[in-house]
N, CA, C and O atoms as CSV, one atom per row, in Angstrom:
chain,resi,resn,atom,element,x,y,z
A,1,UNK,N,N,-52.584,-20.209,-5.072
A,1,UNK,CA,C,-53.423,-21.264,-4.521
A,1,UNK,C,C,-54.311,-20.724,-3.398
A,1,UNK,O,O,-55.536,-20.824,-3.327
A,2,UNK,N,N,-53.416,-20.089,-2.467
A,2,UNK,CA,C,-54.448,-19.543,-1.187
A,2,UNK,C,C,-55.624,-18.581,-1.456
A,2,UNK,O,O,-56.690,-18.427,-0.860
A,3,UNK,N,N,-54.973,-17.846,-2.794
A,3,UNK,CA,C,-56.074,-16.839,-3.335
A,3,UNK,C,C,-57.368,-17.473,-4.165
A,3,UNK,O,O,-58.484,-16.954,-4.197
A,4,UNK,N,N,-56.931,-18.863,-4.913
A,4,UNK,CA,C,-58.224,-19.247,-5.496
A,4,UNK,C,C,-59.124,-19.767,-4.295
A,4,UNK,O,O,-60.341,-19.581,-4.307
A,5,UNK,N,N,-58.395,-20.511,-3.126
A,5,UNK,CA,C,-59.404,-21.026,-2.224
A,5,UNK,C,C,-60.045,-19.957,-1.744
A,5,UNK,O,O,-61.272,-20.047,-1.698
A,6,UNK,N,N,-59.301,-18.485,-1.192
A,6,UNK,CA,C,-60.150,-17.714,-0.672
A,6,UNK,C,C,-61.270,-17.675,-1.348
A,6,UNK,O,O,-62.336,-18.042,-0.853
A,7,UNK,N,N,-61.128,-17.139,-2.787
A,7,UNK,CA,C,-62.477,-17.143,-3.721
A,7,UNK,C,C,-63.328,-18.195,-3.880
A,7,UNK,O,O,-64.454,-17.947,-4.312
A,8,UNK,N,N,-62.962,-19.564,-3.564
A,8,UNK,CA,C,-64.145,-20.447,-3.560
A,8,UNK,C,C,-64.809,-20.448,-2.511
A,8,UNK,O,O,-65.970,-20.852,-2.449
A,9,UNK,N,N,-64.035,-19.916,-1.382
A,9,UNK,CA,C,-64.962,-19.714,-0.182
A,9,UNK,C,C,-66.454,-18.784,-0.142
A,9,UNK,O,O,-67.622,-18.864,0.240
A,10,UNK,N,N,-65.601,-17.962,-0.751
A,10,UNK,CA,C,-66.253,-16.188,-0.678
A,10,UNK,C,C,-67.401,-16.487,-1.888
A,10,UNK,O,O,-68.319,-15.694,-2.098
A,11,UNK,N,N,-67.239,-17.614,-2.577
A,11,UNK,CA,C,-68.359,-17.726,-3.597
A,11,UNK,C,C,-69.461,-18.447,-3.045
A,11,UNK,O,O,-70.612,-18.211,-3.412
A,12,UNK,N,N,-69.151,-19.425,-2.074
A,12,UNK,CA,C,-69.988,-20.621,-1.622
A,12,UNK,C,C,-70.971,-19.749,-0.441
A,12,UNK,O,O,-72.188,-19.891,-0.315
A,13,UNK,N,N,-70.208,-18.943,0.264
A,13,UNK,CA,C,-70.358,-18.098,1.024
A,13,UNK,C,C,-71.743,-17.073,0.565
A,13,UNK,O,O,-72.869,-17.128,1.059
A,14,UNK,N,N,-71.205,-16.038,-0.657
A,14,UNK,CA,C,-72.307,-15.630,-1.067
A,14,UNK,C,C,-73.517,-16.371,-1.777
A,14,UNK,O,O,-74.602,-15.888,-2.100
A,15,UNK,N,N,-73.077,-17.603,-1.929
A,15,UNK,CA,C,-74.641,-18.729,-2.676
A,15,UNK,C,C,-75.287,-18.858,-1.618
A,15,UNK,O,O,-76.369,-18.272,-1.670
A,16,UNK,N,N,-75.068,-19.421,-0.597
A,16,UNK,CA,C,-75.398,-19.575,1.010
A,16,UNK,C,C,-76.142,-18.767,1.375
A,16,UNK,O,O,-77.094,-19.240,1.995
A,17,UNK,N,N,-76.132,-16.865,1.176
A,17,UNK,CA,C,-76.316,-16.125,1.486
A,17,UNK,C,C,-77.468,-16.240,0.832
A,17,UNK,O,O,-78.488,-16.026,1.486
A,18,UNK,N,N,-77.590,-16.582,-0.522
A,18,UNK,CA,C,-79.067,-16.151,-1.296
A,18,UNK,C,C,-79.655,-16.927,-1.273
A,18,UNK,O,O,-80.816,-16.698,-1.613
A,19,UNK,N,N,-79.305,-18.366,-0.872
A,19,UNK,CA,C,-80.532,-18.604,-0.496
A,19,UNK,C,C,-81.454,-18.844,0.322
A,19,UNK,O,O,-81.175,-18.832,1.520
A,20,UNK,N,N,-83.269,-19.225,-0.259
A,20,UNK,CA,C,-83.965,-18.530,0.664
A,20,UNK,C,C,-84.345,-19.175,2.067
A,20,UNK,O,O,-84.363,-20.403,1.980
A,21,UNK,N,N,-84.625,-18.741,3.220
A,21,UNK,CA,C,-84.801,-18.950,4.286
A,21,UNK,C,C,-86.263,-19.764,4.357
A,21,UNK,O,O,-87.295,-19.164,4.056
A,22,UNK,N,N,-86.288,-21.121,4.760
A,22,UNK,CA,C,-88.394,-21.363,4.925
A,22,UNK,C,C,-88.533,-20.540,5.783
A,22,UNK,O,O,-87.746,-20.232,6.677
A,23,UNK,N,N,-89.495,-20.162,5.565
A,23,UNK,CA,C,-90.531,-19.288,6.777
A,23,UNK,C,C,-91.204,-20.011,7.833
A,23,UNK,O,O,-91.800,-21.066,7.615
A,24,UNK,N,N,-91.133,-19.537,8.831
A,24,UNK,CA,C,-91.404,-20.404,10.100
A,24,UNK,C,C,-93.093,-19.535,9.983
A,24,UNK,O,O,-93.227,-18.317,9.864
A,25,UNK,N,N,-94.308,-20.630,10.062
A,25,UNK,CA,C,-94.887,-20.837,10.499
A,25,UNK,C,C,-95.657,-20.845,11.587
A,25,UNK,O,O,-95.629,-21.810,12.352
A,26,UNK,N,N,-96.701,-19.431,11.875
A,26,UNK,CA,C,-97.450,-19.693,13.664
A,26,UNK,C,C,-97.996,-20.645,13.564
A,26,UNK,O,O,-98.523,-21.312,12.673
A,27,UNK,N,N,-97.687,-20.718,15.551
A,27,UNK,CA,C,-98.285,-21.638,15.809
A,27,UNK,C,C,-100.055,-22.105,16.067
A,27,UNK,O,O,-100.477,-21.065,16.572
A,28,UNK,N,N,-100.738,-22.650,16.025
A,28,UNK,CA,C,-102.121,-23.054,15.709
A,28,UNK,C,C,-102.930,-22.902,16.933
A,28,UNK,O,O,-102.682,-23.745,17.796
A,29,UNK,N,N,-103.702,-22.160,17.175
A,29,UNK,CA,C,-104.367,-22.003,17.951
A,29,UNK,C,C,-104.833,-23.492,18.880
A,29,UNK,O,O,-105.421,-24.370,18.248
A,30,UNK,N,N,-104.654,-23.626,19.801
A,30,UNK,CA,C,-105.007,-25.178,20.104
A,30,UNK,C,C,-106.803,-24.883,20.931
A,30,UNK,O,O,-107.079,-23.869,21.572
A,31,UNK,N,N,-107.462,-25.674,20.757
A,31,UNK,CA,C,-109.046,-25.807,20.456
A,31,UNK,C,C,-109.089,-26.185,22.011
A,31,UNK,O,O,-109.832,-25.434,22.642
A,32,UNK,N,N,-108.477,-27.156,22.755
A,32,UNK,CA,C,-108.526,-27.425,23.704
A,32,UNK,C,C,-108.617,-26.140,24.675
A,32,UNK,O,O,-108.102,-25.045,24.447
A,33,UNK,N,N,-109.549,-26.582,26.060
A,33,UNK,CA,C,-109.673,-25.267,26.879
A,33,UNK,C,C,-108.482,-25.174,27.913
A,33,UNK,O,O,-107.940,-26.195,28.335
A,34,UNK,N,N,-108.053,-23.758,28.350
A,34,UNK,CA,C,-107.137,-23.839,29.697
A,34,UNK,C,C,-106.965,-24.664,30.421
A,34,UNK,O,O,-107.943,-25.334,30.754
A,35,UNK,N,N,-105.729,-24.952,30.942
A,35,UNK,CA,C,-105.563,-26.122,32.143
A,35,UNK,C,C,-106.081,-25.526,33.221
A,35,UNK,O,O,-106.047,-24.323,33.482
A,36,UNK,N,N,-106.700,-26.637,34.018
A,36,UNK,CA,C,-107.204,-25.724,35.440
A,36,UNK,C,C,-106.317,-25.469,36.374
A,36,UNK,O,O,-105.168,-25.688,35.991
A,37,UNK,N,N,-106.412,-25.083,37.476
A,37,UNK,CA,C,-105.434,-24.775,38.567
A,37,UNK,C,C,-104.851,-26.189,39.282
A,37,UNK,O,O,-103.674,-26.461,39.517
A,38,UNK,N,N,-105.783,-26.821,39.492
A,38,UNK,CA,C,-105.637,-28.391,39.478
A,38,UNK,C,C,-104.617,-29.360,39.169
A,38,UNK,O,O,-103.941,-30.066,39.917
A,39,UNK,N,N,-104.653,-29.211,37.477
A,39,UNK,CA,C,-103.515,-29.904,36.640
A,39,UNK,C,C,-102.616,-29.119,36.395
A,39,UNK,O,O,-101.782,-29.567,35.607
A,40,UNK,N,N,-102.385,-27.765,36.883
A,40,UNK,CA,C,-101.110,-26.881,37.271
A,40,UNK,C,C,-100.450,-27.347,38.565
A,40,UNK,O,O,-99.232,-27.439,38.716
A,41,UNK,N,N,-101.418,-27.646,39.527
A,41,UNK,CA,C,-100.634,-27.775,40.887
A,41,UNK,C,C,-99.902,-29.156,40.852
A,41,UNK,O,O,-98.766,-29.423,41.243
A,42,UNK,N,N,-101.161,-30.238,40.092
A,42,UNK,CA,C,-100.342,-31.473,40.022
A,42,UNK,C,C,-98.995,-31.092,39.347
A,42,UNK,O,O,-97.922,-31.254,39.928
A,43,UNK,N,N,-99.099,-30.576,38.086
A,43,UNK,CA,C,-97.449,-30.576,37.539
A,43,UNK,C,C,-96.585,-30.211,38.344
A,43,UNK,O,O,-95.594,-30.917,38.530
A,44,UNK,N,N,-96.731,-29.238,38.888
A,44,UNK,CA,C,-95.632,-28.352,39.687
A,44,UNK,C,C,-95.353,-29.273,40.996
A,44,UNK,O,O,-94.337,-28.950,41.612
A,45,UNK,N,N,-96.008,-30.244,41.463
A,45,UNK,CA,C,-95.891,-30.938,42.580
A,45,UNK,C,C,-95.100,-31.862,41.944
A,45,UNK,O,O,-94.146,-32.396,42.510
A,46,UNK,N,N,-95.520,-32.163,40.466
A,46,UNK,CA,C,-94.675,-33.821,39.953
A,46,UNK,C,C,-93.272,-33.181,39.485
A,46,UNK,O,O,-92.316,-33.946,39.359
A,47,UNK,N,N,-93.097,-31.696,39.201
A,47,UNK,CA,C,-91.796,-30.954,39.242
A,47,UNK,C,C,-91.025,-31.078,40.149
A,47,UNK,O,O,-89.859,-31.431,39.971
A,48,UNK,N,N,-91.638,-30.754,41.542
A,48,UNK,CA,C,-91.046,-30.541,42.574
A,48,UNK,C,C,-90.260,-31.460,43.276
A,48,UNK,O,O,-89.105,-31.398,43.696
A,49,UNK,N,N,-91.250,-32.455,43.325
A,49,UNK,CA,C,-90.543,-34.218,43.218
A,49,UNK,C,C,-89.383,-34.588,42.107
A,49,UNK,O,O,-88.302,-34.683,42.689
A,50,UNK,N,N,-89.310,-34.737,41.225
A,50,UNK,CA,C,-88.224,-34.526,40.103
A,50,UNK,C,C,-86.759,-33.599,40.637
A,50,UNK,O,O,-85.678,-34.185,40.578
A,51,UNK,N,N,-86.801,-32.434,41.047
A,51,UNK,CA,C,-86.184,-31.690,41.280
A,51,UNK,C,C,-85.425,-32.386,42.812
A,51,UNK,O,O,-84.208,-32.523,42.944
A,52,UNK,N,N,-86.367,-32.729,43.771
A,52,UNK,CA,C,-85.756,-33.288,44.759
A,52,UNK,C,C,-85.038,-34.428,44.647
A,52,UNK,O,O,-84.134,-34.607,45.462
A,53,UNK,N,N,-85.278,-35.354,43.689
A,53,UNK,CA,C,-84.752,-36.752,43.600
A,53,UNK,C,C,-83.639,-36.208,42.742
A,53,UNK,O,O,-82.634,-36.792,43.147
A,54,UNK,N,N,-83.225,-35.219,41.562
A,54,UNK,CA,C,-81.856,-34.902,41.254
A,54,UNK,C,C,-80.988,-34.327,42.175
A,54,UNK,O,O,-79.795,-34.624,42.121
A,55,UNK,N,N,-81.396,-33.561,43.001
A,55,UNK,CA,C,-80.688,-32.957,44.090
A,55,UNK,C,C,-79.970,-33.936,45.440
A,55,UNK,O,O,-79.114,-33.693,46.291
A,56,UNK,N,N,-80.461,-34.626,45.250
A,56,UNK,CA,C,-79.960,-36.498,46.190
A,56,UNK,C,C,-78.957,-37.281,45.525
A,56,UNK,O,O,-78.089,-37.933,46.104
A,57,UNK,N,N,-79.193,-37.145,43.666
A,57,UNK,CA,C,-78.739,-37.948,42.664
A,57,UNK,C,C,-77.144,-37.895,42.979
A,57,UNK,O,O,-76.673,-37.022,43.707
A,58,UNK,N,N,-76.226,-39.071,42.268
A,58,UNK,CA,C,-74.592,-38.936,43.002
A,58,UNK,C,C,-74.072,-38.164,41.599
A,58,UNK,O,O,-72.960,-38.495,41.189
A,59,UNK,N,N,-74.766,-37.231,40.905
A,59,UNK,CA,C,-74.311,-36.578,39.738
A,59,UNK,C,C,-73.666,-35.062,40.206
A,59,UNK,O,O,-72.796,-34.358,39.694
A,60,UNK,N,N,-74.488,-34.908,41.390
A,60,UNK,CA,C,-74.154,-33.529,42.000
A,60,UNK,C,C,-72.362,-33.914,42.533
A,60,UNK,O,O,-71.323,-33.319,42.246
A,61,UNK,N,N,-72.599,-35.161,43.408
A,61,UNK,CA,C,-71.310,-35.126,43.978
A,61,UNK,C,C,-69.946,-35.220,42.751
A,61,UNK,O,O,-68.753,-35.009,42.968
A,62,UNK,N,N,-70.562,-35.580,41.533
A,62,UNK,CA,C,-69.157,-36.448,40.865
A,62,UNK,C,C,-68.699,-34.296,40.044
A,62,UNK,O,O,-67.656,-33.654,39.925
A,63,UNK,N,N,-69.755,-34.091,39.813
A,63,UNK,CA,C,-69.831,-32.566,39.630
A,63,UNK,C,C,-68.684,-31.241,40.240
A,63,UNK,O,O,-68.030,-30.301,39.788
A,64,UNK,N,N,-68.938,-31.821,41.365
A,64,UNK,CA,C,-68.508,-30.989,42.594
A,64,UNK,C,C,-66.839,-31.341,42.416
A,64,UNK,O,O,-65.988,-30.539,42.030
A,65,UNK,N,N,-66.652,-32.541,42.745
A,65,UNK,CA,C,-65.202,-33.680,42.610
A,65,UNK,C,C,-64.564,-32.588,41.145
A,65,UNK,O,O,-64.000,-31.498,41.048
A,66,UNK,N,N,-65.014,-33.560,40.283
A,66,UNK,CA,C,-64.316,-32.545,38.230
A,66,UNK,C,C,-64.305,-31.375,39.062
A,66,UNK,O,O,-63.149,-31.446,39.478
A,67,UNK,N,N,-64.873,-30.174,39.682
A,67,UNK,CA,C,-64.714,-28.908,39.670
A,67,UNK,C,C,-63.666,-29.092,40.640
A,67,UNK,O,O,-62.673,-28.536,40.172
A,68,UNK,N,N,-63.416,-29.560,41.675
A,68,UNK,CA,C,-62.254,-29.725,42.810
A,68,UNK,C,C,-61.049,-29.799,41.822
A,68,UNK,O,O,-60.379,-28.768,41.766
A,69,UNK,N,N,-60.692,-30.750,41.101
A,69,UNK,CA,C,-59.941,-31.461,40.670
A,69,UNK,C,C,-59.203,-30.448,39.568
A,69,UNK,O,O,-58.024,-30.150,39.382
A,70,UNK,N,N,-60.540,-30.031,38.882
A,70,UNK,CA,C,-59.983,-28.417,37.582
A,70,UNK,C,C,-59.134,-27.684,38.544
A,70,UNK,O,O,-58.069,-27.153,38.228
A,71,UNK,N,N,-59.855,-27.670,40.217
A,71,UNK,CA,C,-59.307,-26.005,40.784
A,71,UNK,C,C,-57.933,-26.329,41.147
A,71,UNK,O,O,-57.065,-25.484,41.365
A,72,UNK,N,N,-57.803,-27.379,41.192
A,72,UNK,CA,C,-56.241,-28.462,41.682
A,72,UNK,C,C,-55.773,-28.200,40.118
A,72,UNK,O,O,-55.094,-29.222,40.016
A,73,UNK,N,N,-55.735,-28.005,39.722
A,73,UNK,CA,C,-54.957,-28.407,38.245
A,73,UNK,C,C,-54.715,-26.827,38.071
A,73,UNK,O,O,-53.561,-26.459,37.849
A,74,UNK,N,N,-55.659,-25.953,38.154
A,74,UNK,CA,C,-55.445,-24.830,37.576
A,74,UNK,C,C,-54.689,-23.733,38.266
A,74,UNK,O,O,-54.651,-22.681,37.628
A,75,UNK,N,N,-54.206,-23.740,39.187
A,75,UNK,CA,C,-53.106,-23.517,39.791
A,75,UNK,C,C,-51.801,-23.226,39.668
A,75,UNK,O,O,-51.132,-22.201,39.532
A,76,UNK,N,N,-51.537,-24.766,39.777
A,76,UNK,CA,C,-50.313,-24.787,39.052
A,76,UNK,C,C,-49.738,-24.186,37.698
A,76,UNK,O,O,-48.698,-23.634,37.340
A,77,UNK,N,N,-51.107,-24.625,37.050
A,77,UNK,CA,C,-50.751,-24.341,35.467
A,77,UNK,C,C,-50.801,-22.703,35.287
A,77,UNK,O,O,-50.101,-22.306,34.355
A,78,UNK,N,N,-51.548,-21.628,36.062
A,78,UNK,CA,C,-51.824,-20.581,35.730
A,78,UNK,C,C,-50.715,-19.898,36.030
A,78,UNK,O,O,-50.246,-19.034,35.289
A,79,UNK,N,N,-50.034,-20.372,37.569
A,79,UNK,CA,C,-49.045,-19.736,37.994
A,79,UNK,C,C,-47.947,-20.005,36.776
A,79,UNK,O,O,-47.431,-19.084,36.143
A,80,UNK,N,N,-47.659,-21.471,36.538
A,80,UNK,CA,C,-45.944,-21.505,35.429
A,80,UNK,C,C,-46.731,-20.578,34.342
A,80,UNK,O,O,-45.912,-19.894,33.729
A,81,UNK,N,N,-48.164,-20.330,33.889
A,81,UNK,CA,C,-48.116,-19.572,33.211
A,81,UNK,C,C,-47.682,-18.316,32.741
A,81,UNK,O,O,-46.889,-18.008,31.851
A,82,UNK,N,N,-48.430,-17.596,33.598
A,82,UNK,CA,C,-48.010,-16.337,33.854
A,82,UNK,C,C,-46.567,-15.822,34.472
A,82,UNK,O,O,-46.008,-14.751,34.235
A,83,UNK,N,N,-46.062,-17.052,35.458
A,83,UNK,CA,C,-44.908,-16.952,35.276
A,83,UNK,C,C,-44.117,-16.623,34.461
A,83,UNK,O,O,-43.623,-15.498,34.539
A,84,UNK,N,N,-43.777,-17.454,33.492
A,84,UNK,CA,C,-43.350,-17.523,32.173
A,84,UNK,C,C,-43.105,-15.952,31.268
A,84,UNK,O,O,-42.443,-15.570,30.303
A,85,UNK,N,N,-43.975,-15.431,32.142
A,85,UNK,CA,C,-44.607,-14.111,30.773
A,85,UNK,C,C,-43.876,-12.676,31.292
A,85,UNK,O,O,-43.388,-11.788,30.593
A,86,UNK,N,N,-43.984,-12.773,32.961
A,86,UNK,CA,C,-43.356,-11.714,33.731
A,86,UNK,C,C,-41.466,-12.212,33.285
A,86,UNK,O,O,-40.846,-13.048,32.627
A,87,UNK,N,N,-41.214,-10.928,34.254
A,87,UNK,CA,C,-39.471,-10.825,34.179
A,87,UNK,C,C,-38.932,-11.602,35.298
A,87,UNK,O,O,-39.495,-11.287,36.347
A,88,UNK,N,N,-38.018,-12.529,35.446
A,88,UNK,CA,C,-37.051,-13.317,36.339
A,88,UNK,C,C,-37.470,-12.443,37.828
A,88,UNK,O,O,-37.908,-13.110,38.765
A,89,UNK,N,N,-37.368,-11.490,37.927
A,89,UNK,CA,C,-37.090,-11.495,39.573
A,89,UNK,C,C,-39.065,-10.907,39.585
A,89,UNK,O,O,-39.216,-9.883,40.251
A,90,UNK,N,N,-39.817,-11.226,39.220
A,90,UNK,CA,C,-41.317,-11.181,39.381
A,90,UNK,C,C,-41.866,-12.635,38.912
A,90,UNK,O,O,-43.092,-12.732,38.961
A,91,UNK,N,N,-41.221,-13.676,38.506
A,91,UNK,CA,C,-41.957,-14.892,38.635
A,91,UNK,C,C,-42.706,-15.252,39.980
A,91,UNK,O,O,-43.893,-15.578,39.979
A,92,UNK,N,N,-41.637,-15.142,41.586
A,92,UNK,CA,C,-42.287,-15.700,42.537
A,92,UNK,C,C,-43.260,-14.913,42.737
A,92,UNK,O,O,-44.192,-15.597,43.161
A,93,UNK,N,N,-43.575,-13.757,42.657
A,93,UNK,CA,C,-44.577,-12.863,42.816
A,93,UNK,C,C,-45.891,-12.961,42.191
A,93,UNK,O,O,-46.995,-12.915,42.733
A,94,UNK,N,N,-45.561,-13.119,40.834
A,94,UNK,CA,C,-47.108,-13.489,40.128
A,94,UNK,C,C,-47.591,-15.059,40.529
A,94,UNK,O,O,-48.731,-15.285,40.936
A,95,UNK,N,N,-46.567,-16.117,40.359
A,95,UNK,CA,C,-47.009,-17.205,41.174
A,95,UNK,C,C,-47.916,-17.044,42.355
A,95,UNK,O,O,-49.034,-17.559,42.388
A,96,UNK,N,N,-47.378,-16.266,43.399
A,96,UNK,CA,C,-48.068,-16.605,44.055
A,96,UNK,C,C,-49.361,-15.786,44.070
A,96,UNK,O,O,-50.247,-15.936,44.911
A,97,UNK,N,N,-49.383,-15.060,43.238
A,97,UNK,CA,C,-50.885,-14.025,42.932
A,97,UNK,C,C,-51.849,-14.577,42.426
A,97,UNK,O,O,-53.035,-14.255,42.361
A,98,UNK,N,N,-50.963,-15.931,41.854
A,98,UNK,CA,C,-52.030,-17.170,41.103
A,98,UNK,C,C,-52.769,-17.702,42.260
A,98,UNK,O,O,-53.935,-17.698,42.657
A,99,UNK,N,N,-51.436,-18.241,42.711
A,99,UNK,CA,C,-51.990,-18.913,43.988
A,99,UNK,C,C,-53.020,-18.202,45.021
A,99,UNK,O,O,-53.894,-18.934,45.485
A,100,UNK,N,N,-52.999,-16.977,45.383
A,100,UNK,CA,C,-53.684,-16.468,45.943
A,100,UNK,C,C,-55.358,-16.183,45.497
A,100,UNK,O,O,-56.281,-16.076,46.304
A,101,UNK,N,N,-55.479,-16.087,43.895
A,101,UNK,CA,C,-56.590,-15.888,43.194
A,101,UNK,C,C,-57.096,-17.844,43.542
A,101,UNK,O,O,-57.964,-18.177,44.349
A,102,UNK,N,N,-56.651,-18.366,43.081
A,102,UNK,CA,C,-56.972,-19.736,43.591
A,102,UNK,C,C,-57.583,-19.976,45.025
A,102,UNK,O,O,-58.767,-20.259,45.209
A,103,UNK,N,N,-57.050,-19.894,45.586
A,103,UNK,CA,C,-57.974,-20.090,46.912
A,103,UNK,C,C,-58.683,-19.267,47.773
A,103,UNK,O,O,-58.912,-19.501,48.960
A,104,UNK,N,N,-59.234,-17.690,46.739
A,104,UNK,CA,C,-60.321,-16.712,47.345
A,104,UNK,C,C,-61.202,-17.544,45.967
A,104,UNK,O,O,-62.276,-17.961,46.398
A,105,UNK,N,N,-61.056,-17.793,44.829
A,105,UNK,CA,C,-62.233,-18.416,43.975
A,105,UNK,C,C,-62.668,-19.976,44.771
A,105,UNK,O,O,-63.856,-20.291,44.831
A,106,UNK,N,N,-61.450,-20.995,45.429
A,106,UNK,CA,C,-62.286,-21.848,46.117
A,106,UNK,C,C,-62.776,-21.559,47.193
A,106,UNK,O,O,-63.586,-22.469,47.370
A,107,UNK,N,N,-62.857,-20.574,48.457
A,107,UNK,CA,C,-63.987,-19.848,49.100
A,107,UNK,C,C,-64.740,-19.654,48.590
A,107,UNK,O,O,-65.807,-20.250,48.741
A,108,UNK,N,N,-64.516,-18.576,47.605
A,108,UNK,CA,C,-66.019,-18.395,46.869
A,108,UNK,C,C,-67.619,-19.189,46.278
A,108,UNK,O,O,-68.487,-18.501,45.739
């Protein structure tokens, strides 16, 4: 059974393979002339504005919070991890190597 599915894979697989790709198409010369320096500065000013009003937005703070909250979680979990993996009298040791990697990455 596992061997016929492999082969229906490996068949669908090579059909996939042959066939053909559309060809992407350049793009069209546009007729219209250069933007002036003008309607560059406006954009970059109506950018700049944009950019400031996300940087105020409460998306940054809820951002910041989830990343607090991962670095709180991941802790614990990394240390029983790795715990787990070392020998009985090196559990407290890698624990706390967790712990220690934990709070030079939240300085960081």
């Amino acid at each position: 059974m596992k061997h016929a599915v492999l082969c229906c894979w490996f068949a669908i697989g090579l059909f996939l393979l042959a066939l053909p790709l559309p060809a992407q198409q350049a793009p069209a010369a546009s007729a219209a002339s250069p933007q002036t320096s003008k309607e560059v500065s406006d954009k970059l000013a109506q950018l700049d504005q944009r950019v400031t009003a996300a940087q105020a937005a409460g998306d940054n703070a809820w951002m910041l919070t989830s990343a607090a909250l991962v670095l709180m979680m991941t802790g614990p979990g990394l240390a029983l991890f790795y715990g787990g993996l070392v020998r009985r009298k090196n559990t407290l040791a890698m624990m706390m190597q967790s712990f220690a990697m934990m709070g030079l990455i939240g300085v960081l």
